[in-house]
C-alpha positions as CSV (number, residue, x, y, z in Angstrom):
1,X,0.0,0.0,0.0
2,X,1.2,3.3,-0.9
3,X,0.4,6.1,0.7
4,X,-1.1,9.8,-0.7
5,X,1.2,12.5,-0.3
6,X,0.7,15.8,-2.5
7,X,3.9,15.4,-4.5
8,X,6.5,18.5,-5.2
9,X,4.4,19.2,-9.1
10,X,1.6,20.0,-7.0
11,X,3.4,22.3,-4.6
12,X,4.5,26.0,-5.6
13,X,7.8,26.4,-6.1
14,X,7.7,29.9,-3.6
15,X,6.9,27.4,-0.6
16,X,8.7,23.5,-1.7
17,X,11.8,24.5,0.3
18,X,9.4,26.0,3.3
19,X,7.1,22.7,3.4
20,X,10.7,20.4,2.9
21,X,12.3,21.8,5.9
22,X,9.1,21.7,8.4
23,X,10.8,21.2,11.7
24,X,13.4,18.7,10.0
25,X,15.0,19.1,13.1
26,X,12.6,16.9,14.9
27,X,12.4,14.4,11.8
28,X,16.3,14.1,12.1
29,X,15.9,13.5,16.0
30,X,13.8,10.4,15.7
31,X,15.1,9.0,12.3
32,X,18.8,9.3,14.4
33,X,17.1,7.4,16.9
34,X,15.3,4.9,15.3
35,X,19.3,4.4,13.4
36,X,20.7,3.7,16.7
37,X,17.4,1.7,18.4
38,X,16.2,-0.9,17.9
39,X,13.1,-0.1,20.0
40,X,11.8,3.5,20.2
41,X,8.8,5.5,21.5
42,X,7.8,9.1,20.8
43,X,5.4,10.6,22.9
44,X,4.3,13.4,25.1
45,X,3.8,14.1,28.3
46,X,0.2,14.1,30.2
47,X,-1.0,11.4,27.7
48,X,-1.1,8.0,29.0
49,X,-0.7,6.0,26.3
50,X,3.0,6.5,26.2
51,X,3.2,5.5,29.6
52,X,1.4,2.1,28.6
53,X,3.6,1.6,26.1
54,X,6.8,2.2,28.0
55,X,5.1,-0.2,31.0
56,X,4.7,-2.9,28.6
57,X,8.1,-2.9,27.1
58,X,9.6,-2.7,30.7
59,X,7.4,-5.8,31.9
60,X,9.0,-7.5,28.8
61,X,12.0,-6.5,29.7
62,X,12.6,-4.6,26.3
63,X,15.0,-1.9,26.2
64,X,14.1,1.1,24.1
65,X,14.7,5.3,23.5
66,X,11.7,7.6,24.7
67,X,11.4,10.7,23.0
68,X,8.9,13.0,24.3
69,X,7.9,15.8,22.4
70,X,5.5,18.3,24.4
71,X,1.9,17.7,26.0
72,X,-1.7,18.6,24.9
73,X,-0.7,22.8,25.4
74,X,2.5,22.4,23.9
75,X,5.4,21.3,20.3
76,X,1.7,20.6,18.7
77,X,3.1,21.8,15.4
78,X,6.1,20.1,15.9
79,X,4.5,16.9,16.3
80,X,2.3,17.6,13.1
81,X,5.3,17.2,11.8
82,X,5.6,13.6,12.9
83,X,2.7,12.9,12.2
84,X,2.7,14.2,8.8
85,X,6.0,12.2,8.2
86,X,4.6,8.7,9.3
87,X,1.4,8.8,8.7
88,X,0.4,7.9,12.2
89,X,-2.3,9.8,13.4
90,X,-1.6,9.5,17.4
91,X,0.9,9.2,19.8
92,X,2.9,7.3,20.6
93,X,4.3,6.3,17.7
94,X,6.8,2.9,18.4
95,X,9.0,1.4,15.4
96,X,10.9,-1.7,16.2
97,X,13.9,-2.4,14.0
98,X,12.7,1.4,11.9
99,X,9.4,0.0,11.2
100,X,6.3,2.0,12.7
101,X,4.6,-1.1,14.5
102,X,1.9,1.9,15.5
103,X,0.7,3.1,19.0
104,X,0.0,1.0,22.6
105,X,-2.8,-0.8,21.6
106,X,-0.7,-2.1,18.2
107,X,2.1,-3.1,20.7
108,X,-0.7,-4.9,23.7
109,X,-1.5,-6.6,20.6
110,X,1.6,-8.1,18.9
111,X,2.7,-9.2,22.8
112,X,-1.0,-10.8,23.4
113,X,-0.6,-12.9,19.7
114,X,3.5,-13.6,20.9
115,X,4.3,-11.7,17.9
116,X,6.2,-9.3,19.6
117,X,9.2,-11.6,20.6
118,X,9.5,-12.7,17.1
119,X,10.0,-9.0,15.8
120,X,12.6,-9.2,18.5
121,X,14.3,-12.2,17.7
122,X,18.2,-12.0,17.1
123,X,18.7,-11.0,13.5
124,X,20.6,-13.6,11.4
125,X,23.4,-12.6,10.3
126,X,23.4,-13.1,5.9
């Protein structure tokens, strides 16, 4: 499945390098992290489902990198940002080995079916 994304042809050439550097710092910040992790979360504080998702990785025994960007009141746009990037509506956001696995229900999910150690399985070396 591809996603939609309105491609450069459709953009105007005054904004391209506005809408191409849209808080690329935070971009860069998680896609360094997700290079060096083989487990991250992004979140924010005052929302709880980040803190579910970081309980469930620590009762697994899971090591991982929080980032936390913000709360309700604050980095919104920043994490537009994010979102716009991945495609995932809601926070957090979890990859596992750079792929977006999606939020703490996604995760509650893949470690209910045993999934979840699988994706975690030592990679073999080819």
């Amino acid at each position: 499945m591809t996603r939609t994304i309105l491609d450069d042809a459709h953009l105007h050439p005054a904004i391209r390098e506005r809408v191409a550097k849209n808080h690329a710092d935070i971009l860069a910040e998680v896609q360094s992290a997700i290079a060096s992790n083989r487990v991250v979360v992004v979140g924010m504080r005052q929302n709880p489902f980040p803190k579910k998702a970081r309980r469930m990785l620590d009762a697994q025994g899971t090591p991982y990198a929080y980032l936390e960007y913000g709360s309700y009141f604050s980095q919104w746009r920043r994490r537009t940002a994010l979102k716009m990037w991945s495609g995932w509506p809601t926070l957090p956001m979890i990859f596992i080995d750079g792929v977006l696995i999606g939020g703490a229900q996604d995760l509650e999910r893949l470690i209910e079916k045993g999934e979840f150690t699988s994706l975690l399985a030592p990679r073999l070396q080819g």
